[in-house]
C-alpha positions as CSV (number, residue, x, y, z in Angstrom):
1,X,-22.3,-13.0,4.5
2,X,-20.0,-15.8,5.5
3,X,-20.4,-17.6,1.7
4,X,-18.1,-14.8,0.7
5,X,-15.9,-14.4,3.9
6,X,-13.3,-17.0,1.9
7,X,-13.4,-15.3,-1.6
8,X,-12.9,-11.7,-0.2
9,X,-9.7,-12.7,2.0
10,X,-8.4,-14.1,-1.2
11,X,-9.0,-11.2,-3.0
12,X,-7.6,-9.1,-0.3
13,X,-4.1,-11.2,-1.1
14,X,-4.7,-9.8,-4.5
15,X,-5.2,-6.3,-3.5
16,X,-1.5,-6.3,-2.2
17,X,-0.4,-7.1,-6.6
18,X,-2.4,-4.2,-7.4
19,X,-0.8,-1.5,-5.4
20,X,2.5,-3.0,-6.7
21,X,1.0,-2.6,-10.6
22,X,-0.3,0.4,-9.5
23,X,3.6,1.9,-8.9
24,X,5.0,0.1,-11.0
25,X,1.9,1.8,-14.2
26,X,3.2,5.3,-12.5
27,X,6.9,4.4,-13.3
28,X,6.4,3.5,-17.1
29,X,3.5,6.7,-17.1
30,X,6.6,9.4,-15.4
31,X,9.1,7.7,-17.5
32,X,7.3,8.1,-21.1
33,X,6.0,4.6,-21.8
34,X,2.1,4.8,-20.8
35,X,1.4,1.6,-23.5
36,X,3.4,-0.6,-21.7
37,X,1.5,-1.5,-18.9
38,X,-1.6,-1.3,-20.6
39,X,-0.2,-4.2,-22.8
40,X,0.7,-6.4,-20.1
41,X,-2.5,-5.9,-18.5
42,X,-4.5,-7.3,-21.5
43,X,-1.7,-10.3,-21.3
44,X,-3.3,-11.0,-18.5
45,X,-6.6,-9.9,-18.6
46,X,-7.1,-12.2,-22.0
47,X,-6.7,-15.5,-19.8
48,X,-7.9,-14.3,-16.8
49,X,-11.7,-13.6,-19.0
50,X,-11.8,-17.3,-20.2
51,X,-10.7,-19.0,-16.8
52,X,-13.8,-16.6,-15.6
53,X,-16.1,-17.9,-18.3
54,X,-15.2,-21.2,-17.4
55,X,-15.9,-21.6,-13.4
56,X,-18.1,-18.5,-12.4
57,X,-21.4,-20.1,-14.8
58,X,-20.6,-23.3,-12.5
59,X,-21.0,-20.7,-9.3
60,X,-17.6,-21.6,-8.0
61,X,-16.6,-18.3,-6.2
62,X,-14.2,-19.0,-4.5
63,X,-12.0,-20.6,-7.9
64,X,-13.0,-17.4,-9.0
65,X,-11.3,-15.2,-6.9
66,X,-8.2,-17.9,-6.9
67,X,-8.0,-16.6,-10.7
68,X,-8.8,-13.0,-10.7
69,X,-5.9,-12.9,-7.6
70,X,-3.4,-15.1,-9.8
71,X,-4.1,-12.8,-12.5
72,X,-3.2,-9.6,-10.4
73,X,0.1,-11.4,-9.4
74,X,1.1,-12.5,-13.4
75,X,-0.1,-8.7,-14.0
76,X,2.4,-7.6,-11.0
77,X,5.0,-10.2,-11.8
78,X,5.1,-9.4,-15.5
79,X,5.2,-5.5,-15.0
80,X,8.3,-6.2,-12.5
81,X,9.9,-7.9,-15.2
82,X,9.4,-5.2,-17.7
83,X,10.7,-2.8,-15.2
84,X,13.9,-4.7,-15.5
85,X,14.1,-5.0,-18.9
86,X,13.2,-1.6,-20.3
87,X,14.6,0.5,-17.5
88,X,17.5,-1.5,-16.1
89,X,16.6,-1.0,-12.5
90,X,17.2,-3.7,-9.9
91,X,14.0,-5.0,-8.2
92,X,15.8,-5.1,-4.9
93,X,16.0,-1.5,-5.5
94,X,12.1,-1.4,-6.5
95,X,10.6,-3.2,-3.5
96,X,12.8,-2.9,-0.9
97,X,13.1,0.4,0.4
98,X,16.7,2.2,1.3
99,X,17.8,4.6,4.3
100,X,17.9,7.2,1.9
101,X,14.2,6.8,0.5
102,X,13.2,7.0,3.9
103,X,15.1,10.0,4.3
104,X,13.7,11.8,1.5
105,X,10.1,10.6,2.3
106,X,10.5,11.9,5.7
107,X,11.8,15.5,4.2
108,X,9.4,15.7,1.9
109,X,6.4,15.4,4.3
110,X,8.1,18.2,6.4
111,X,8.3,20.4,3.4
112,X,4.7,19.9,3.5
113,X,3.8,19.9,7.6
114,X,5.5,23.6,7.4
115,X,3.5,25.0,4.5
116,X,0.3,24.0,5.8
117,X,1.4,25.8,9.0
């Protein structure tokens, strides 16, 4: 297994822009606009297919994972940006959580500790 030890940490790195598509594909879904993620992701899914085509017949793996990560930051970087521009809402606010998020989180999972009861 140690070939791929290298390629799966980078695409581990990767995994963190995926759960931060991943929210940001549930804002545009709640707020109405399900197309627009789906058309960043083929933004970046186009250029990430030919840098693929070009390295993984070579059987360079681990260039390989160095795209498919960059491609899940541009996917995560572009989606923030579209955040701002469609919705208006700061990325500070996106990212970095407040005291009051934490404060309704922490409500919210003793609504449901007490109906499980």
């Amino acid at each position: 297994y140690a070939p791929v030890v290298v390629p799966f940490m980078i695409l581990i790195v990767g995994a963190i822009f995926i759960g931060i598509e991943g929210m940001i594909n549930s804002l545009f879904n709640a707020k109405g606009r399900p197309l627009m993620p789906t058309v960043l992701s083929a933004a970046v899914i186009v250029p990430q297919i030919g840098a693929l085509a070009l390295f993984v017949p070579n059987g360079d793996i681990i260039i390989a994972a160095w795209i498919t990560t960059g491609a899940f930051f541009a996917g995560a970087v572009l989606k923030l940006i579209a955040v701002k521009r469609v919705f208006g809402i700061n990325l500070t606010d996106l990212m970095i959580p407040r005291k009051s998020d934490i404060v309704l989180i922490s409500s919210g999972i003793s609504r449901i500790v007490r109906r499980g009861r």
